[in-house]
GUNUVO-230536 format. One record per residue (C-alpha): residue in three letters; y, x, z. Coordinates in Angstrom, 1 decimal, always signed. Each point is the difference from the previous one (the first is absolute). Layout:
! residues N
<'ALA', <Y, X, Z>>
...
This chain:
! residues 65
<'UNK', <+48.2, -2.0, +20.9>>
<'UNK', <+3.5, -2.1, +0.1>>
<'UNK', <-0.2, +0.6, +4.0>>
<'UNK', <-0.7, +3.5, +0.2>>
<'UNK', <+2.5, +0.8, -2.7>>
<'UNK', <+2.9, -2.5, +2.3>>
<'UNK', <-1.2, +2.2, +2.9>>
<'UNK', <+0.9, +3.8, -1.5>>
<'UNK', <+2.8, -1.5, -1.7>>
<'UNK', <+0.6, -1.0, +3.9>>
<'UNK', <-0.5, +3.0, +2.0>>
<'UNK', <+2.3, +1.9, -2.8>>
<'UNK', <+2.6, -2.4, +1.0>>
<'UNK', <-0.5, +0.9, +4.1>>
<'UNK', <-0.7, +3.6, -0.8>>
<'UNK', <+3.7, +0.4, -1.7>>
<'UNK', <+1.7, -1.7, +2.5>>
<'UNK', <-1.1, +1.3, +2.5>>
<'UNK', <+0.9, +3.7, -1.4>>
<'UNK', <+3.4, -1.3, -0.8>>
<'UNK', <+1.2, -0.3, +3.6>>
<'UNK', <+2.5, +2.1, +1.3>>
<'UNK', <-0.8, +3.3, +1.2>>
<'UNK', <+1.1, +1.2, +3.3>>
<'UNK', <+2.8, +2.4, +0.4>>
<'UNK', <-1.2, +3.8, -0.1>>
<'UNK', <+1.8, +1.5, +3.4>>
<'UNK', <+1.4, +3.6, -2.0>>
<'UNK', <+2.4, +2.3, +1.3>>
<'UNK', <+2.9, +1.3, -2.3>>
<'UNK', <+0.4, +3.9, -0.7>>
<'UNK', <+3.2, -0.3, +0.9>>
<'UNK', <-0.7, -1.4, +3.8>>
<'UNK', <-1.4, +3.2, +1.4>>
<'UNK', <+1.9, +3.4, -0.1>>
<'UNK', <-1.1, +3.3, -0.9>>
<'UNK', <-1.0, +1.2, +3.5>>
<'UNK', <-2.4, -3.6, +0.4>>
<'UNK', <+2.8, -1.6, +2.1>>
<'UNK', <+0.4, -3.8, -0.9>>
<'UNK', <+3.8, -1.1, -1.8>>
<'UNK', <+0.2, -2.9, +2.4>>
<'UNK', <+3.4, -1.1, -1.4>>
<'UNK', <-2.5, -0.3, -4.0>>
<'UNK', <-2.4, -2.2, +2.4>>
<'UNK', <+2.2, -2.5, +1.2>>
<'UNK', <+2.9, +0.2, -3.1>>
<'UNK', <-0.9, -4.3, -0.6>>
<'UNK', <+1.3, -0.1, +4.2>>
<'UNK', <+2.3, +2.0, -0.4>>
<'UNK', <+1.8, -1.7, -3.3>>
<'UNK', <-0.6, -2.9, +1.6>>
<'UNK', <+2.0, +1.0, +3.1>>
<'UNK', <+2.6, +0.9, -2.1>>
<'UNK', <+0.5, -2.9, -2.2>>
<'UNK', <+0.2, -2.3, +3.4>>
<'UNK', <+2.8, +3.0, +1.0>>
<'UNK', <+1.7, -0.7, -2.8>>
<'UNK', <-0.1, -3.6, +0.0>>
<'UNK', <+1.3, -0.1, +3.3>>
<'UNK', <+3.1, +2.0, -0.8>>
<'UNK', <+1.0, -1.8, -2.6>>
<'UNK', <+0.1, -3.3, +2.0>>
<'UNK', <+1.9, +1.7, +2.7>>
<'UNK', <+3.1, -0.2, -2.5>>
């Protein structure tokens, strides 16, 4: 009875860790990427690129002084 009891006691163990994992990233689209006549915002899509691009701009300048 000890065993069978150890063995649930177990598989709750396995079954909660293994739902605990992380869950992959949902691929959504924001509102605010496409416009009103169902053209895409392509400057919303790549913003991170763009900032990015920026920053390095910026950085650059500022060691040209």
């Amino acid at each position: 009875m000890r065993a069978v009891i150890a063995i649930l006691i177990g598989l709750v163990f396995l079954v909660n860790a293994a739902g605990c994992r992380q869950k992959p990233e949902v691929n959504r689209v924001d509102l605010d990427q496409i416009n009103v006549d169902d053209s895409n915002n392509y400057r919303y899509i790549f913003r991170e690129t763009i900032r990015e691009e920026r920053e390095r701009e910026n950085r650059e300048k500022k060691k040209e002084f």
